[in-house]
C-alpha positions as CSV (number, residue, x, y, z in Angstrom):
1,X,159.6,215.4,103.6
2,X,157.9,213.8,106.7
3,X,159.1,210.9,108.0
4,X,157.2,207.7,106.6
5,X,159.2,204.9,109.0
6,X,156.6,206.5,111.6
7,X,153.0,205.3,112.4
8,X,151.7,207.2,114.9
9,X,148.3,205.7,115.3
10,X,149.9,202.6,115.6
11,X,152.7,203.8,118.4
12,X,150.3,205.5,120.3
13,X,147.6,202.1,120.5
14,X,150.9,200.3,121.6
15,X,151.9,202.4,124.8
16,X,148.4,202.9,125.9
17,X,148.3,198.7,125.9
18,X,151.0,198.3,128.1
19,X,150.0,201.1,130.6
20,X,148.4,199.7,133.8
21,X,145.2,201.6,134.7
22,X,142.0,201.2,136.0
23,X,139.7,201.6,133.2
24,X,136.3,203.6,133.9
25,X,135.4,204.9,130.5
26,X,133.8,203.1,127.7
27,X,133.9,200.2,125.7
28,X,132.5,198.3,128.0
29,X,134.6,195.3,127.8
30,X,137.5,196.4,129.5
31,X,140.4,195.6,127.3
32,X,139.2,192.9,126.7
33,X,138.3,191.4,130.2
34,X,134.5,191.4,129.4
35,X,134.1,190.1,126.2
36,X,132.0,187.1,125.3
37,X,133.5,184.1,125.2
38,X,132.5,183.5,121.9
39,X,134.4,186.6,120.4
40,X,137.7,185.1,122.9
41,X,137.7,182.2,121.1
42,X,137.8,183.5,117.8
43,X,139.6,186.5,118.6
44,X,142.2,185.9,121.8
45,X,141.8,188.9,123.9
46,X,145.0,190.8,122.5
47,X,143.0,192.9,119.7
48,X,140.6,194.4,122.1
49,X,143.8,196.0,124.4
50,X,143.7,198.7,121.7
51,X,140.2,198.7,121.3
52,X,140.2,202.2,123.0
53,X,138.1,205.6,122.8
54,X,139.0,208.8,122.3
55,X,141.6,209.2,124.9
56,X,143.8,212.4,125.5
57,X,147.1,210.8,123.9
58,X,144.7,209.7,121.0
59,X,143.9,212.7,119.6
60,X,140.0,213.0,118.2
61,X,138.8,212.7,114.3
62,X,137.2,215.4,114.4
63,X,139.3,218.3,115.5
64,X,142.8,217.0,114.9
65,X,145.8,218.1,117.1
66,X,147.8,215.3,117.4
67,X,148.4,211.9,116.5
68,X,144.6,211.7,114.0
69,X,146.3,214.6,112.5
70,X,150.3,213.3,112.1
71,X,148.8,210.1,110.7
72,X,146.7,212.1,108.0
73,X,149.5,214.7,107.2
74,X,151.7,211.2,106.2
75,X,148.9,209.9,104.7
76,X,148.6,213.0,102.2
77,X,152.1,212.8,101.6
78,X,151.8,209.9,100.4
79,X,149.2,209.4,98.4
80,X,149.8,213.3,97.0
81,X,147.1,215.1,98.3
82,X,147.1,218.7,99.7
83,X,144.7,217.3,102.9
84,X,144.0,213.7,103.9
85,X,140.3,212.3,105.8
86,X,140.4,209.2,107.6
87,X,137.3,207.2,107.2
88,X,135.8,204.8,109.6
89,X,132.0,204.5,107.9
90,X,133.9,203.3,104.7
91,X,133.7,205.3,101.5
92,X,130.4,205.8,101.7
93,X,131.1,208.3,104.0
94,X,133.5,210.3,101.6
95,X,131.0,210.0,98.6
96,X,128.1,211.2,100.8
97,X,130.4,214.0,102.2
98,X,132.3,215.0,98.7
99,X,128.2,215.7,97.5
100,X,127.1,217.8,100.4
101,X,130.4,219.6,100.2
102,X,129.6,221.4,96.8
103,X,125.8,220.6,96.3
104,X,123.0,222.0,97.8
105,X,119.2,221.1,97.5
106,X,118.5,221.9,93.4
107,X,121.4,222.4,92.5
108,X,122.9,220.4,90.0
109,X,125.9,217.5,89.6
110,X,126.8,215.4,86.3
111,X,128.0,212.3,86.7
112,X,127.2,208.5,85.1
113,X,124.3,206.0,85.7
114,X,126.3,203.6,86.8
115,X,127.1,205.1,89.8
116,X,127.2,203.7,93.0
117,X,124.3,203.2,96.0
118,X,126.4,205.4,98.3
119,X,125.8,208.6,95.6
120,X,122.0,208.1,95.5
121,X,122.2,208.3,99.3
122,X,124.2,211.7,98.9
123,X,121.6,213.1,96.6
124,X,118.6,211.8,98.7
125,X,120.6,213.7,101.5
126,X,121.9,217.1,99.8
127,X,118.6,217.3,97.5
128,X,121.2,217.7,94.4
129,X,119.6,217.2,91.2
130,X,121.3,214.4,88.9
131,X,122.2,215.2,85.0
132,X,123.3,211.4,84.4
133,X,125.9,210.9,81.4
134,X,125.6,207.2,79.9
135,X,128.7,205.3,79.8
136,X,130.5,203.8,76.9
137,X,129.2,199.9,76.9
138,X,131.0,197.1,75.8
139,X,128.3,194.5,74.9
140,X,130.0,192.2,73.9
141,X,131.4,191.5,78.0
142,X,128.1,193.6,79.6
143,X,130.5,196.1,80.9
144,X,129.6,199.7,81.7
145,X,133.1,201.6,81.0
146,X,133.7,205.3,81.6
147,X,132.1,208.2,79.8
148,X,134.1,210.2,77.5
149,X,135.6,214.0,77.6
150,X,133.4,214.9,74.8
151,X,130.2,213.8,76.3
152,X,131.5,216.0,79.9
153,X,131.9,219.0,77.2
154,X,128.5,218.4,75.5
155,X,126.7,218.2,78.8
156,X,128.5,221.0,80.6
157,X,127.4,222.9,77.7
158,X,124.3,222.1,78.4
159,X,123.8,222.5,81.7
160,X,126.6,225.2,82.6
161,X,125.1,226.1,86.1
162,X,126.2,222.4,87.2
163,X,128.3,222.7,90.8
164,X,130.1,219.6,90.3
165,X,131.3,216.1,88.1
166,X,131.9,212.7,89.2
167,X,133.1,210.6,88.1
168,X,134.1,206.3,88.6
169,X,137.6,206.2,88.2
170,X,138.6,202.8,88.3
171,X,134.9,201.1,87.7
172,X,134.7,198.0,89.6
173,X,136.1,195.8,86.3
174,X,139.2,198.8,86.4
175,X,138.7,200.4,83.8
176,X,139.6,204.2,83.7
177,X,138.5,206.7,81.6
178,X,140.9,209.7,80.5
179,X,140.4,211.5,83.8
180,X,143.2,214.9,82.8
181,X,141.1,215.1,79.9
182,X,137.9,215.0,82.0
183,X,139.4,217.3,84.9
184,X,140.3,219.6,81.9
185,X,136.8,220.2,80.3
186,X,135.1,220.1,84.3
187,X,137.8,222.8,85.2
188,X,136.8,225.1,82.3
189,X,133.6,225.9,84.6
190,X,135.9,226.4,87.4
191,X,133.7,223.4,89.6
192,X,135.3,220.6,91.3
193,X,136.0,217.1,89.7
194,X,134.6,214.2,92.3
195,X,136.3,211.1,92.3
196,X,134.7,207.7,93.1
197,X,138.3,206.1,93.7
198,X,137.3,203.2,95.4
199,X,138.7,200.9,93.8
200,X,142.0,202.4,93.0
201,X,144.3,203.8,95.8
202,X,147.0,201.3,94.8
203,X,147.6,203.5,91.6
204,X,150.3,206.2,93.0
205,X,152.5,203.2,93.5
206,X,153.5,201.9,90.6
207,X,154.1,203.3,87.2
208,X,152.3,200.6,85.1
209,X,149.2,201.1,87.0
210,X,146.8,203.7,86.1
211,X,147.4,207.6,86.7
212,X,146.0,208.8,90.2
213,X,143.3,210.3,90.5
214,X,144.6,213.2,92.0
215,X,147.6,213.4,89.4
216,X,145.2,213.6,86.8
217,X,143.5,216.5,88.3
218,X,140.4,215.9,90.5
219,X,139.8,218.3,93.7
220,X,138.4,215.1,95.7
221,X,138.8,211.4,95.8
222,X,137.3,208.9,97.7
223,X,139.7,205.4,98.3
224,X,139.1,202.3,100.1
225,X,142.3,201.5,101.5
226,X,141.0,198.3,102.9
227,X,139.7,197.3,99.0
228,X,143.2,196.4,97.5
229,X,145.6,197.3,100.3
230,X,146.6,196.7,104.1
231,X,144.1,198.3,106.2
232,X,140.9,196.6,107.5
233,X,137.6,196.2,106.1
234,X,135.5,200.1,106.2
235,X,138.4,201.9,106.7
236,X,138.9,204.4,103.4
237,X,140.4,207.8,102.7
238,X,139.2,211.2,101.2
239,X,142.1,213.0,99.6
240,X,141.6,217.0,98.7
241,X,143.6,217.8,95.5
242,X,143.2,221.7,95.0
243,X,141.2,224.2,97.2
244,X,138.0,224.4,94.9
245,X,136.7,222.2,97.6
246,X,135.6,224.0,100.9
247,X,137.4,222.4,103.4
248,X,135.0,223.4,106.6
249,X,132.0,222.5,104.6
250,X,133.1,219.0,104.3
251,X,134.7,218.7,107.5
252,X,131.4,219.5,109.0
253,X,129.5,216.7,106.6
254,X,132.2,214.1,107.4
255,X,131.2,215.1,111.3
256,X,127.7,214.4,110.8
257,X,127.9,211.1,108.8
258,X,130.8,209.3,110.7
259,X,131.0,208.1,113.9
260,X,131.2,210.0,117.0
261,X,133.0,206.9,118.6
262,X,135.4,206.2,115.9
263,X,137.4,202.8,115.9
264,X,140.8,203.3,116.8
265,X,141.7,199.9,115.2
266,X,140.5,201.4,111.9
267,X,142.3,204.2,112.1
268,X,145.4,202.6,113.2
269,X,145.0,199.8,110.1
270,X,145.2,203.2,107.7
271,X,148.1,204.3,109.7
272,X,150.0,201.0,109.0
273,X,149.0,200.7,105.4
274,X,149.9,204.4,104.9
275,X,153.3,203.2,106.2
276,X,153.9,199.6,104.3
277,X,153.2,201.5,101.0
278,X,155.1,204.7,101.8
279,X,158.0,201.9,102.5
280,X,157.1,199.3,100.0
281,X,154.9,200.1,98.0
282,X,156.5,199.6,94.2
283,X,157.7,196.3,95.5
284,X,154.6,195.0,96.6
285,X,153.0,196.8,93.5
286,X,155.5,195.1,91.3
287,X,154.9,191.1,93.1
288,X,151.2,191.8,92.5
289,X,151.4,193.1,88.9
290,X,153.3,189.8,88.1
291,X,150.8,187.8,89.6
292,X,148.5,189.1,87.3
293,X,150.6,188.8,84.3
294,X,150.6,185.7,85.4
295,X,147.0,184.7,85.6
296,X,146.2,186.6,82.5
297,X,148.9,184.5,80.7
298,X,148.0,181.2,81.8
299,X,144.1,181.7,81.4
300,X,144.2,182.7,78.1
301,X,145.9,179.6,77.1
302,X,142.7,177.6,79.0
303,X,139.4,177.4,75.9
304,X,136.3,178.5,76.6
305,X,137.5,181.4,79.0
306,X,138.4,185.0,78.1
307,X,140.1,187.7,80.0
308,X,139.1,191.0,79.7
309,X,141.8,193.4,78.8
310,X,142.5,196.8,76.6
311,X,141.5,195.8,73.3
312,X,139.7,196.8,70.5
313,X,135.7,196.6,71.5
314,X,132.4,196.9,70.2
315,X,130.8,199.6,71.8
316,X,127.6,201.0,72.6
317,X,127.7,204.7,72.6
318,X,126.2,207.5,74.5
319,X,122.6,208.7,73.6
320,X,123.9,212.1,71.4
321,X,127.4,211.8,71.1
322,X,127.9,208.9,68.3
323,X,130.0,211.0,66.3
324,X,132.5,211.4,69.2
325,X,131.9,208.0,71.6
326,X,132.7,205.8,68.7
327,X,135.9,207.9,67.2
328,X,138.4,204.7,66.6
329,X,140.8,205.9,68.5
330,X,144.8,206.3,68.2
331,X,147.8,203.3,69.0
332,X,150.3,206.0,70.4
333,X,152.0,205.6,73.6
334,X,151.3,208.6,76.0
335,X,152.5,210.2,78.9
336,X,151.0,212.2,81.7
337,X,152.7,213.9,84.3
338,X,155.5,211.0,83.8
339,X,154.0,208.1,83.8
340,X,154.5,206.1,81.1
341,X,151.7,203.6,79.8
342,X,152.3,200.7,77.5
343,X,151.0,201.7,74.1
344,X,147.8,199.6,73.3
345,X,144.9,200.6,72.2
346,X,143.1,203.4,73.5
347,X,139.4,205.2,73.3
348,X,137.9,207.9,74.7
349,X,135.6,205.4,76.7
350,X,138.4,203.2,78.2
351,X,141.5,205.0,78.5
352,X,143.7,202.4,81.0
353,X,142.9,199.4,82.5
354,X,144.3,198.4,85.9
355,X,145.8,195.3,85.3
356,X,145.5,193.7,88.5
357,X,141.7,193.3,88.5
358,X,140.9,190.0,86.2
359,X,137.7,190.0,85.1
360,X,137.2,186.5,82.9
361,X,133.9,186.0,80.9
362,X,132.8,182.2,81.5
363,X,129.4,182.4,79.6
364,X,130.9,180.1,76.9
365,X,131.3,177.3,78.8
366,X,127.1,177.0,79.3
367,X,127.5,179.0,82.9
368,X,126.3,182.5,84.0
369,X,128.8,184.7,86.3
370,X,126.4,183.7,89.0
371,X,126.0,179.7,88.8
372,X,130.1,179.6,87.9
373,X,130.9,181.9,91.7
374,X,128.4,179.2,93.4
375,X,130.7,176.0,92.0
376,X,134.2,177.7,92.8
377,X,133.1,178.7,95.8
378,X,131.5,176.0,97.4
379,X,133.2,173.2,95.7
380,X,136.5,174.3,94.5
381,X,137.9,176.9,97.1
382,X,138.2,179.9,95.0
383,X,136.1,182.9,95.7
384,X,135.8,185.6,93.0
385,X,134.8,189.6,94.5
386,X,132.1,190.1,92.1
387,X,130.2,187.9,89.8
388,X,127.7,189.2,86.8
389,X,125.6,187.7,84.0
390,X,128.2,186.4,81.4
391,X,131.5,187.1,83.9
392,X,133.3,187.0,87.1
393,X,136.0,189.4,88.6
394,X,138.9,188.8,90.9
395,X,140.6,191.3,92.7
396,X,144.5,190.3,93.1
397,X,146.3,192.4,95.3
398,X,149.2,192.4,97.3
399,X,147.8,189.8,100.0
400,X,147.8,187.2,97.2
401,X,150.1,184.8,96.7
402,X,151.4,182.3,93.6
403,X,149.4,179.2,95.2
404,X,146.4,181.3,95.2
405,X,147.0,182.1,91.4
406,X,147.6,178.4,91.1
407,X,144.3,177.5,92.7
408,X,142.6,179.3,90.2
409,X,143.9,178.0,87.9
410,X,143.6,174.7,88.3
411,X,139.7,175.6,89.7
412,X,138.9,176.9,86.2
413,X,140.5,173.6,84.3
414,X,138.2,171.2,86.3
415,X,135.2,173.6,85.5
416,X,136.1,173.4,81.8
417,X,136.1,169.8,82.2
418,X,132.7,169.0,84.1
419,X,129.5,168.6,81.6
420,X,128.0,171.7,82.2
421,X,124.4,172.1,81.3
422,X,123.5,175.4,79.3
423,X,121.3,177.7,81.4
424,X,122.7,181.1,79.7
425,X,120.3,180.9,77.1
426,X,118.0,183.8,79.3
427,X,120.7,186.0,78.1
428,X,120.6,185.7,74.1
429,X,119.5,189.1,74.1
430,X,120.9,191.0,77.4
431,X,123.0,193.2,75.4
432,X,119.8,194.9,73.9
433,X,118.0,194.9,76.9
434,X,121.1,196.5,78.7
435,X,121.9,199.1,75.7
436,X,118.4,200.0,75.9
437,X,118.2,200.9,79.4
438,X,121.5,202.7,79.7
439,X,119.6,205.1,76.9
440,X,115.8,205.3,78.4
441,X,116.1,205.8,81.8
442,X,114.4,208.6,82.7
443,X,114.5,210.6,86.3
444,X,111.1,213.3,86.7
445,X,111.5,213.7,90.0
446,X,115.0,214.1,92.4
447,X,116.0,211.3,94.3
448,X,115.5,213.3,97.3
449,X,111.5,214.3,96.6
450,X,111.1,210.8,95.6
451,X,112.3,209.5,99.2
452,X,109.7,212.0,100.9
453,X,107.1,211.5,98.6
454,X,103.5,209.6,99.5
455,X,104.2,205.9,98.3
456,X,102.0,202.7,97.1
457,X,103.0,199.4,96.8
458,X,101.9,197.8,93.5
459,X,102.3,194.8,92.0
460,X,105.3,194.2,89.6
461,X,103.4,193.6,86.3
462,X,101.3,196.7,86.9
463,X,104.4,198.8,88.2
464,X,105.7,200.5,84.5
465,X,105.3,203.7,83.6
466,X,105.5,204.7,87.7
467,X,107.7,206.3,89.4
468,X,110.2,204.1,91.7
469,X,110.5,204.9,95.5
470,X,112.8,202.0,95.9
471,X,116.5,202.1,95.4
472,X,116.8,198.6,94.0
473,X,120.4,196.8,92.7
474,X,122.1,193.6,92.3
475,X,125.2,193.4,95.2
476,X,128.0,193.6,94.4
477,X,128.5,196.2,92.7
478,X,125.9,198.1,94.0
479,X,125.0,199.9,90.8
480,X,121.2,200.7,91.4
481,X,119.3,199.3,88.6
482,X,116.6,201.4,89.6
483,X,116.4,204.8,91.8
484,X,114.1,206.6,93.6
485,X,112.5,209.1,91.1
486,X,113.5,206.7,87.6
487,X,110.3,205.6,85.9
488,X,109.6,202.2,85.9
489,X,110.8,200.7,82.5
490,X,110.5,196.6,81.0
491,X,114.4,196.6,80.7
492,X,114.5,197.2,84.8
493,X,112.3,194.5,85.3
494,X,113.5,192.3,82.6
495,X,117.3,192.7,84.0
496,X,116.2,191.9,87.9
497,X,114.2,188.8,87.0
498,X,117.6,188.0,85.5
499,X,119.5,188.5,88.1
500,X,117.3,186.2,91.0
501,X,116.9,183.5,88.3
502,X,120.6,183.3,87.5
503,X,121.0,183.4,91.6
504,X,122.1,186.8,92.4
505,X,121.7,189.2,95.0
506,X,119.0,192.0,94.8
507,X,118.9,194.7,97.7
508,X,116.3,197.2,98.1
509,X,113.2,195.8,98.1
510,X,110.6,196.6,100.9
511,X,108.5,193.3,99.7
512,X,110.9,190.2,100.3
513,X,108.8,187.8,98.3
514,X,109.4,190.6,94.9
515,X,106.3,190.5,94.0
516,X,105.1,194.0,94.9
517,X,107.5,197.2,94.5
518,X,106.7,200.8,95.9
519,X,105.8,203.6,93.9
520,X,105.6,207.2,94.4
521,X,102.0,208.5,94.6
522,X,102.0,212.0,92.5
């Protein structure tokens, strides 16, 4: 057992700022003495004493020796993996790397559509070639959920020379699918299970949370530590769980994508939140759990909102595996590698739900996800993390506090209250729309050959049927709604006219005014 009181990161920053020297080596501010004004007011000058390079006593990310590689050593400790990454360039990185760790150019990797930007960057990159599984859909929420064991089997059956599975694991709502059972069937080919675990580093600290990825048996997982816990915004982890992953090949991706100047305040923020949850983490797993009992409680009680949980649903199920995606599923309580779960219903499609991301539909008070974010946020101080068509989503966390649960409260009484005027009646049939395109989409060429490929802009109307250049999504989540390579279908277009008329956010486009969109010329 190491010892988790240290931080080493952290101890090392802390010396270096109280040492008097003269200071001849980049960042340019000095410590501090040369910064703007501006960033002194906001700021103070303190932070940027341990705004430092690569220094001898500071070790370097990319050939570990000292303090980098103490911090990391804790760091897999704690979170139980056999080797720990630091990240600087956010998760991103780890995705991008994980890819072009076990994929080459044509070769294959299965994972779901709703996957995020970050791995149609890795393909575009490594050249991989995506065999897409569909997720279970819950339509009556417009949720993509996780895809099942038996549709991993059926499509590893299919396509046996595949060199790796991803998989989301918690999606951004938290749902998990049954991730032993999916390491089980992706094992069986002896290939390495990929986890997209941003969302989800809190789990190894507390027992009514979801199982970890890595308990549950993937080789890699990707965590943004900054996303529910401590550390500062881009700063993540990539976690090794067995050695089916090579371990030179994706130190040499992870050298190429991050920084050569990494920031030492980054690194030191994972150090410290390694440390609070090695420390503390049940207890400040166990406060934020009873927040969210809390919130879940007291908004149920409120009419015309809902709370998303781990109930019954009407699904949509996977193009070819209705017989299996639809199975009602068992009430038994289960246990894996000693964690006890709750018993509650459970199906292949949404195995566990982390209970600490609230996602509330608010469609039935006559507002979409997007017009409801617009009046919390700018006229009743509560800011939700992701807002959709019918929903918003709330991450609570162990920064959040009982006033903050009563602000939301009371922000989602005076909503109910004011005379809203029905605009949600775009979206009588999204669920269609959206079932429709989770089944149709349909990739001819790789994401990477579509990147290179000679382009045209056309105009929207005349687009369909062409193949996209564009990587084009709503943000958040950053779930492409179209790819470089996916033909042009009406449910694309029908969804994005959606999302800007409801007010959200569409990234991608190379025409600003969306009125032209560029194809690949073939």
């Amino acid at each position: 057992m190491l010892d988790q009181n240290k931080a080493p990161i952290i101890q090392t920053l802390k010396n270096l700022t109280q040492k008097f020297h003269a200071p001849f080596y980049a960042p340019g501010h000095k410590q501090g003495k040369g910064i703007p004004q501006a960033l002194n007011d906001l700021l103070g000058k303190k932070v940027f004493l341990a705004d430092l390079p690569e220094l001898p006593e500071l070790d370097n990310l990319f050939a570990p020796e000292g303090v980098i590689q103490e911090a990391q050593e804790l760091a897999a400790e704690t979170f139980g993996a056999l080797q720990t990454k630091f990240l600087v360039n956010g998760s991103t990185t780890g995705i991008i790397a994980g890819i072009l760790a076990t994929c080459g150019n044509g070769d294959k990797i299965i994972l779901p559509r709703n996957i995020h930007q970050s791995v149609i960057s890795g393909l575009i990159i490594s050249g991989a070639i995506p065999i897409f599984i569909h997720p279970e859909y819950d339509s009556d929420w417009d949720i993509a959920l996780s895809f099942t064991p038996e549709s991993i089997a059926q499509t590893l059956a299919k396509h046996p020379d595949a060199k790796a599975v991803m998989v989301i694991y918690p999606t951004y709502h938290g749902v998990c699918g049954d991730i032993a059972a999916i390491a089980q069937e992706v094992h069986k080919y002896n290939i390495p299970l990929l986890v997209d675990e941003a969302h989800g580093p809190h789990f190894a600290f507390h027992p009514e949370l979801p199982t970890p990825a890595l308990v549950g048996g993937a080789d890699l997982t990707v965590q943004s530590i900054h996303k529910v816990l401590g550390a500062m915004t881009q700063a993540s982890m990539l976690h090794l769980g067995s050695q089916r992953i090579d371990s030179y090949r994706l130190s040499q991706a992870l050298q190429m994508l991050q920084s050569s100047s990494p920031n030492y305040l980054l690194l030191a923020s994972l150090d410290a939140a390694r440390q609070q949850m090695a420390l503390f983490g049940q207890e400040l797993m166990s406060q934020t759990l009873e927040l969210a009992r809390d919130a879940r409680n007291r908004i149920s009680q409120l009419p015309n909102f809902s709370v998303f949980d781990k109930e019954r649903r009407s699904l949509t199920s996977s193009p070819g595996n209705s017989d299996l995606s639809t199975s009602e599923g068992k009430r038994l309580p289960f246990l894996i590698k000693g964690r006890k779960v709750d018993e509650s219903y459970i199906n292949s499609g949404f195995f566990a739900l982390d209970q600490t991301r609230l996602t509330i539909k608010v469609s039935d008070i006559g507002l979409s996800g997007y017009e409801t974010d617009e009046i919390l946020h700018q006229k009743l101080g509560v800011t939700c993390e992701l807002p959709s068509f019918k929903s918003l989503t709330f991450i609570i966390s162990l920064g959040n506090t009982k006033a903050d649960i009563d602000q939301l409260i009371d922000a989602l009484v005076n909503l109910a209250e004011q005379n809203c005027r029905n605009k949600f009646n775009q979206l009588t049939d999204f669920k269609t729309e959206i079932d429709d395109y989770l089944i149709n989409s349909s990739i001819p060429l790789s994401p990477r050959d579509a990147f290179f490929a000679q382009k045209d802009y056309l105009p929207i109307e005349k687009s369909l049927g062409c193949i996209s250049a564009e990587l084009i999504c709503p943000y958040p989540p950053g779930i492409p709604v179209l790819m470089p390579g996916e033909i042009i279908a009406q449910q694309h277009l029908k969804i994005l006219e959606q999302v800007r008329a409801l007010g959200g956010i569409i990234t991608g486009f190379s025409d600003p005014t969306f009125k032209t969109i560029k194809v690949c010329r073939y």
